[in-house]
C-alpha positions in Angstrom: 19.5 -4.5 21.5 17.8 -3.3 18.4 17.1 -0.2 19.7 20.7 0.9 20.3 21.7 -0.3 16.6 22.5 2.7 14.9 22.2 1.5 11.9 19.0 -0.2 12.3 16.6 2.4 10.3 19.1 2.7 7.6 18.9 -1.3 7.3 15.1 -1.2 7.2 15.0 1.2 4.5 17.2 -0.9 2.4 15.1 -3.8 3.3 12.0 -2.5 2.4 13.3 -0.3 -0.7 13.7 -3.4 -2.4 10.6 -5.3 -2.3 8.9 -2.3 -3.1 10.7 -2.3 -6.3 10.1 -5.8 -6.7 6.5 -5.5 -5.9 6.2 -2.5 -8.2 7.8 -4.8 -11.3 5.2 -7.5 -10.0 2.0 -5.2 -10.3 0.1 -4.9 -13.8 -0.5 -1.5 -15.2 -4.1 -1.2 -12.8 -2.4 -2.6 -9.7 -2.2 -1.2 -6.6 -0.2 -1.8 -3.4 -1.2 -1.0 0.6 1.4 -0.9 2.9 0.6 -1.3 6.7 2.9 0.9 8.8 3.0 2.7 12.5 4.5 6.1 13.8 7.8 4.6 13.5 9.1 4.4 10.0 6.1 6.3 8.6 8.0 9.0 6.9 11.0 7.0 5.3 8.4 4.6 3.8 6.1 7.2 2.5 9.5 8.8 1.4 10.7 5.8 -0.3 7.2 4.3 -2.0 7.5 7.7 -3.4 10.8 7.0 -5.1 9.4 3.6 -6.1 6.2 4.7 -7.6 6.5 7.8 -8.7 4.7 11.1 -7.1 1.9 11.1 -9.8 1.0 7.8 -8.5 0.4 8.6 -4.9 -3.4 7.5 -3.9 -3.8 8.3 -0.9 -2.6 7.8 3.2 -5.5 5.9 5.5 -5.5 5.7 9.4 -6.4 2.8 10.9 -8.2 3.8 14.5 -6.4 0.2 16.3 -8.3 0.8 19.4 -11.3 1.3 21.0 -10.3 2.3 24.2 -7.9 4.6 25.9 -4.3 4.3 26.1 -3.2 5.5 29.1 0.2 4.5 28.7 2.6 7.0 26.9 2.7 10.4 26.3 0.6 10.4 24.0 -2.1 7.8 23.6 -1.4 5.3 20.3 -4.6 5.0 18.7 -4.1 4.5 15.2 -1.6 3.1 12.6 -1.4 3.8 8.6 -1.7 2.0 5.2 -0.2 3.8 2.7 -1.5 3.5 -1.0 0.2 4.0 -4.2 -0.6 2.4 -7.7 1.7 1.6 -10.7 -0.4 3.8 -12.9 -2.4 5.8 -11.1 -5.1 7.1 -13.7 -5.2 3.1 -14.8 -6.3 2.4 -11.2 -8.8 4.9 -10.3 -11.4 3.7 -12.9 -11.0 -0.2 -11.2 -11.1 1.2 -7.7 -14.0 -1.0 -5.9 -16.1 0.6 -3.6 -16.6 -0.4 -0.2 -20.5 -1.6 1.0 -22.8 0.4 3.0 -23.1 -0.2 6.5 -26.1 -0.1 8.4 -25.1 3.4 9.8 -25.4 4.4 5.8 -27.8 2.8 5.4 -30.8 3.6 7.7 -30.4 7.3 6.0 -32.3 5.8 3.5 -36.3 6.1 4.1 -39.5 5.5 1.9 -41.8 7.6 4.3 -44.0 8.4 1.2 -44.2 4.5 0.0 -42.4 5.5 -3.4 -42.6 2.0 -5.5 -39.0 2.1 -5.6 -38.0 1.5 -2.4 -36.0 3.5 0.1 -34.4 7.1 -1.0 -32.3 9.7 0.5 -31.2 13.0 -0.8 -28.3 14.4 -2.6 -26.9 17.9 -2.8 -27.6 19.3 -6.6 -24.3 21.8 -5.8 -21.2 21.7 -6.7 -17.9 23.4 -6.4 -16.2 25.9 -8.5 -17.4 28.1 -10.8 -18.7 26.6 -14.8 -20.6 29.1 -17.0 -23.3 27.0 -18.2 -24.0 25.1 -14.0 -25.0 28.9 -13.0 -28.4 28.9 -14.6 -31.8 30.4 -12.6 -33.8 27.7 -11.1 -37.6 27.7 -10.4 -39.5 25.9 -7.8 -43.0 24.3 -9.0 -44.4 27.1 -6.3 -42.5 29.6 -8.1 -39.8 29.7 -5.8 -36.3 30.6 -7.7 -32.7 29.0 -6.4 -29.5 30.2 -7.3 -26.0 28.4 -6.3 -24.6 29.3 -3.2 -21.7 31.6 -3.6 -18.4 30.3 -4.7 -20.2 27.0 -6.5 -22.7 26.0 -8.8 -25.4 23.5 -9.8 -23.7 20.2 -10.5 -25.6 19.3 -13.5 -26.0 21.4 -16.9 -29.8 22.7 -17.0 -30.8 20.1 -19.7 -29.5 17.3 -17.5 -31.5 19.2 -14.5 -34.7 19.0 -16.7 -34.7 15.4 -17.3 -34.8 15.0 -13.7 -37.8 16.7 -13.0 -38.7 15.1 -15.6 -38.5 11.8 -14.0 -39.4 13.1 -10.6 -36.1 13.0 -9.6 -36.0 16.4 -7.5 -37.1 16.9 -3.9 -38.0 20.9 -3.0 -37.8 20.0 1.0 -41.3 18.9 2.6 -42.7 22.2 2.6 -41.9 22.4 -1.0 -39.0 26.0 -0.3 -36.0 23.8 0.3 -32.9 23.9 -2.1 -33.3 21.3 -4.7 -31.4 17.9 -4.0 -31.4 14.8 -6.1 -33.5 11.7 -5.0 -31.5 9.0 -5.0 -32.7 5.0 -4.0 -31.0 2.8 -2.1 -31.4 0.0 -4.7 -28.9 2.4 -7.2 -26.2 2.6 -4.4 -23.7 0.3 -5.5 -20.9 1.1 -2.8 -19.6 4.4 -1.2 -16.4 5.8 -2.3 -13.4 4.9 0.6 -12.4 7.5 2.6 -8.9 7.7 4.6 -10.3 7.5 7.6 -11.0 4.1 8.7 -12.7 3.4 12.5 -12.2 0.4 14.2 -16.3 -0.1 13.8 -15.9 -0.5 10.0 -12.6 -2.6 10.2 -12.0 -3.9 13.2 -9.5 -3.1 15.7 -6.7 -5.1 17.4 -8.6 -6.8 20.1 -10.7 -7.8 17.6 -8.0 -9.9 15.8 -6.4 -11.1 19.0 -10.0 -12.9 19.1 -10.0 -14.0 16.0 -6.6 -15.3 16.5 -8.1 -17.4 19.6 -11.2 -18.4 17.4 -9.1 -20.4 14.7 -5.7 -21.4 16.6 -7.2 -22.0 20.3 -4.4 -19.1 21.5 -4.1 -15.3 21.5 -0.6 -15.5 22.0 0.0 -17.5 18.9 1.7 -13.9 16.6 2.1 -10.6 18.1 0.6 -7.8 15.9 -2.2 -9.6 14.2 -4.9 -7.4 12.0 -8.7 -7.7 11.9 -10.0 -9.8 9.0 -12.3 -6.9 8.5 -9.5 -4.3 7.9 -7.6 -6.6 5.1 -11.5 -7.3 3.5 -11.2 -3.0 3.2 -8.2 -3.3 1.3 -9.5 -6.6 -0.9 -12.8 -4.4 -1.7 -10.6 -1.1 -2.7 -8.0 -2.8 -4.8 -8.6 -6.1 -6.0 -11.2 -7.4 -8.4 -12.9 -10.7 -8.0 -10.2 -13.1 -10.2 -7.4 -11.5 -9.0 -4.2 -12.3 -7.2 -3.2 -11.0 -3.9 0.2 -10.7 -2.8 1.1 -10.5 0.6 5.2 -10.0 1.5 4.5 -9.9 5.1 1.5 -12.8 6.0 2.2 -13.0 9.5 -0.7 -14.8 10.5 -2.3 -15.1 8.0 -5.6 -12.5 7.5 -4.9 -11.4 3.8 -5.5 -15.3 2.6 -8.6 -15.5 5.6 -10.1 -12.0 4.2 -9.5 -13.3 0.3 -11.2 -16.8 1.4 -14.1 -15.2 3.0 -15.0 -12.8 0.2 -14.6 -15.5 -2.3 -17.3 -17.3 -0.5 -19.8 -14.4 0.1 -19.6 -13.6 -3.8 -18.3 -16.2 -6.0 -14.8 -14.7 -6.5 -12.4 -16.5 -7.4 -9.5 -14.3 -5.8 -6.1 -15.9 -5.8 -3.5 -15.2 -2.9 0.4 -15.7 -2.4 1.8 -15.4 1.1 5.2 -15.2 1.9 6.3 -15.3 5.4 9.3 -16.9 7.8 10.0 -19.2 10.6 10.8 -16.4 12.7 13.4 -19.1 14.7 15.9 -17.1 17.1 18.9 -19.1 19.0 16.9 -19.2 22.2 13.5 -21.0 19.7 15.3 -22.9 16.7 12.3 -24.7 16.8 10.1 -21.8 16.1 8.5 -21.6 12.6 5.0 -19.0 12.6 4.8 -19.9 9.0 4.0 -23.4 9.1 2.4 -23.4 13.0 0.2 -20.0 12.8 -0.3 -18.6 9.2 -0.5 -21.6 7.4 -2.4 -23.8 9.9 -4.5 -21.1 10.0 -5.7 -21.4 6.3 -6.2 -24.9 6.8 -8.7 -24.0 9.2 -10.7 -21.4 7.7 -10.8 -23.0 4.4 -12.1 -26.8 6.3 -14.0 -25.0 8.9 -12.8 -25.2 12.8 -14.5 -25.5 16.0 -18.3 -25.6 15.1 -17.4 -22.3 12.1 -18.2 -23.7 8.7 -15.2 -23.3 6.7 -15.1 -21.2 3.2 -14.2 -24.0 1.1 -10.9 -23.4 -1.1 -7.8 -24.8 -1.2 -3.8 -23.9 -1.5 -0.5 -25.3 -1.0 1.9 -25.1 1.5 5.6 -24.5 0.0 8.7 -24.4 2.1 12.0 -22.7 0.3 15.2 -24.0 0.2 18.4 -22.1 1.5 20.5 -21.3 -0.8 24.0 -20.2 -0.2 24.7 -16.3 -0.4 27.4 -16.9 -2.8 24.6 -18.3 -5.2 22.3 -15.9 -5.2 24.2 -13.3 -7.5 27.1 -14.2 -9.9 28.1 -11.2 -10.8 30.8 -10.4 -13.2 32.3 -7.2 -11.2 35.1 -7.1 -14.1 32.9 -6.4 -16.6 31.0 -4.1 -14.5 33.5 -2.0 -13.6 35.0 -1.8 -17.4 31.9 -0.7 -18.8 30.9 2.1 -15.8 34.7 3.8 -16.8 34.1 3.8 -20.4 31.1 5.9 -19.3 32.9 8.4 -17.4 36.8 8.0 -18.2 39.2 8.5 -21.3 41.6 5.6 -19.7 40.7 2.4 -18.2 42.4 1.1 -14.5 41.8 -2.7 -14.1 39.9 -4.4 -12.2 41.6 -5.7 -8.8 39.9 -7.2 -5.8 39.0 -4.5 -3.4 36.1 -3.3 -1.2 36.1 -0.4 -3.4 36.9 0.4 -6.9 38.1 3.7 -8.3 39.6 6.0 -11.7 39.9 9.4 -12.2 41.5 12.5 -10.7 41.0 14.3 -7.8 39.1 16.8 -9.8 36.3 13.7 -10.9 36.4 10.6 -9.8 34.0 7.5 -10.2 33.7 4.6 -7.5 32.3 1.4 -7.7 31.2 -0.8 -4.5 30.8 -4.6 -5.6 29.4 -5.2 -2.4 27.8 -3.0 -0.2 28.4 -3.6 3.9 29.1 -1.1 7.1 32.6 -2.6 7.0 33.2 -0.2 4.1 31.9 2.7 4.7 35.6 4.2 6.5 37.0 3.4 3.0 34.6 5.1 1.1 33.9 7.8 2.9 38.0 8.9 2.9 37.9 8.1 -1.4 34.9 10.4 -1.4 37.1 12.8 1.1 39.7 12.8 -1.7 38.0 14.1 -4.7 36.0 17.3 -5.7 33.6 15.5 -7.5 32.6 11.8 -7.0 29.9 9.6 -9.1 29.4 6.1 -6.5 27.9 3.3 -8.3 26.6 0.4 -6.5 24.1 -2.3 -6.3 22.5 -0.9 -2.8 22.5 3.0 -3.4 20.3 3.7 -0.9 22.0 2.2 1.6 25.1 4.5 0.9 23.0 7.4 0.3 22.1 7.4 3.7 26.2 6.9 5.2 28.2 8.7 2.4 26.4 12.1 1.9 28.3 15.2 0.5 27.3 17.7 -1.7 30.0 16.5 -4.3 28.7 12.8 -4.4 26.5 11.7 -6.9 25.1 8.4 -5.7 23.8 5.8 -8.9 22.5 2.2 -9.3 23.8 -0.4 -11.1 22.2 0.8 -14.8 19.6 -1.8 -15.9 21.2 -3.0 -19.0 24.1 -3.5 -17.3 22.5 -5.7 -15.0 21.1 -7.7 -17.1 24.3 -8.5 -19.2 26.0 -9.2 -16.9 24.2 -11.5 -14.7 22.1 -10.0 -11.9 19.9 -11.7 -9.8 18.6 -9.6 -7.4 21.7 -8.7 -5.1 25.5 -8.8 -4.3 
């Protein structure tokens, strides 16, 4: 069982390490990428989208609250899961960060009990943190009240900027006229809120909620296992993609990033694109099995024609089935050359190039290894080479799959250098 695979976190790393570093060469300089993960393998991923993206370009961890209702179940009830954002260039990103809209809850904050010809209005603090010489000016009342910043912040505007307002009768002094200033601000110049990291299933839906919606459009709730709420992948759309971009989704399962893109194309006149890539899932017991074509596919039929009496969001897109291609194929690699050039890099004398699960030159004192291709079967070998030497530099095409088996203090673990790649013929494995 999986669960008694020792191995098994070490292989998910790998497998996610590297289409994050494909997604990250995929993303223009403003992109952004949202990861969906649970308690499980939260810390390796944030550890290794952090290797991948760079620390700089961390924006921020949100929980999802998944349920509603109590789980009763385990230890300790699961109510929530994560998405995980970083962006390729975080300061490119930040200024093309969409806001999300206001709900009703927002919303009925905003009163006109005074009939103001400009609709609706609501307050807004005129404070602000920190301390900034010229925000720590005297302020007077028109009843000749004076308001100072509360300690440890100041005014959030210079006092020039202040005048204007009252200028425009933009400050409110409370209904008896002694309260604190505060900005009025009208509901018709709210263009969004600013996302938070918190994210409750009554903004974004929860898993019950998709179950249904999985019902709605394929007539079964059993049809894929961990479906999400349209509403939580519309969050992501509104957060980090404009209306003419692309969408990528590595993982479609059934289908909601294309649904969410569809349905927000057709409430605004976007014209969003969306890729999704997903498997037959087929096991030896189901050969027939294939959720791509049966569930997340026939599922974007649906939405875009309309189903069941739902008028459909118009749209089209194209179902495309990939060939198998023989391992062998994937990568031709010319491990020769590969290994001659890493020893000129480290060694005064060059050992040739033999067919072996692991390459290596050098003394005990420094050696460097090479692994052409990277498996458990060997790891004993490697692990008594790097036994054998004071100081080791391992290069190979996975290295942080070995990083996690071969660790010493004495190892310096390295990937294949770029420009070697390239030369000599990589294509995205071994």
């Amino acid at each position: 069982m999986e669960r008694e695979d020792l191995w098994r976190h070490s292989k998910w790393c790998e497998f996610i390490y590297q289409r994050l570093v494909l997604a990250k060469d995929l993303l223009r300089e403003d992109g952004v990428i949202f990861v969906s993960i649970d308690d499980n393998e939260m810390p390796a991923l944030s550890l290794l989208m952090k290797r991948v993206f760079g620390e700089a370009n961390f924006v921020g961890t949100c929980v999802w609250q998944k349920r509603y209702s109590r789980e009763n179940r385990e230890t300790l009830g699961d109510a929530h899961e994560y998405v995980v954002v970083y962006a390729r260039n975080a300061a490119a990103f930040k200024p093309t960060r969409g806001l999300i809209p206001l709900g009703p809850d927002q919303a009925k904050v905003y009163k006109n009990l005074n009939r103001d010809p400009k609709g609706p209005w609501a307050t807004v603090s005129l404070n602000a943190q920190g301390y900034r010489p010229n925000q720590m000016y005297v302020i007077t009342a028109p009843n000749g009240k004076e308001h100072r910043p509360p300690e440890g912040r100041c005014w959030a505007l210079t006092e020039p900027e202040f005048l204007k307002l009252i200028e425009q009768d933009r400050v409110h002094w409370g209904s008896d006229g002694n309260g604190v200033p505060r900005l009025i601000r009208y509901l018709s110049e709210v263009d969004g809120l600013v996302p938070w990291t918190w994210w409750p299933h009554e903004e974004v839906g929860h898993t019950d909620e998709a179950r249904k919606e999985i019902r709605k459009w394929l007539g079964t709730q059993t049809a894929f296992d961990t479906p999400k709420p349209v509403r939580l992948l519309e969050r992501v759309l509104r957060i980090g993609c404009g209306p003419n971009d692309l969408v990528l989704d590595f993982f479609a399962g059934s289908g909601t990033t294309g649904h969410a893109v569809l349905k927000l194309n057709a409430e605004d006149g976007g014209s969003r694109r969306f890729i999704l890539v997903s498997n037959t899932e087929a096991t030896e017991a189901d050969p027939a099995k294939n959720l791509c074509r049966d569930v997340c596919a026939e599922r974007v039929r649906r939405v875009i024609a309309g189903h069941d009496g739902t008028p459909g969001t118009g749209g089209d897109f194209a179902y495309l089935r990939c060939r198998r291609v023989p391992a062998g194929r994937l990568a031709e690699i010319d491990h020769a050359e590969v290994w001659t050039a890493l020893q000129l890099v480290h060694a005064d004398t060059l050992s040739p190039f033999v067919a072996a699960p692991v390459l290596t030159a050098g003394t005990e004192e420094a050696s460097v290894l090479y692994v052409p291709r990277v498996s458990q079967a060997v790891l004993p070998k490697l692990q008594a080479l790097v036994d054998a030497s004071r100081a080791v530099t391992l290069y190979s095409w996975q290295p942080e799959f070995l990083r996690e088996h071969v660790r010493a203090g004495h190892v310096q673990h390295e990937g294949i250098p770029e420009s070697l790649a390239r030369r000599f013929g990589w294509r995205g494995g071994a």
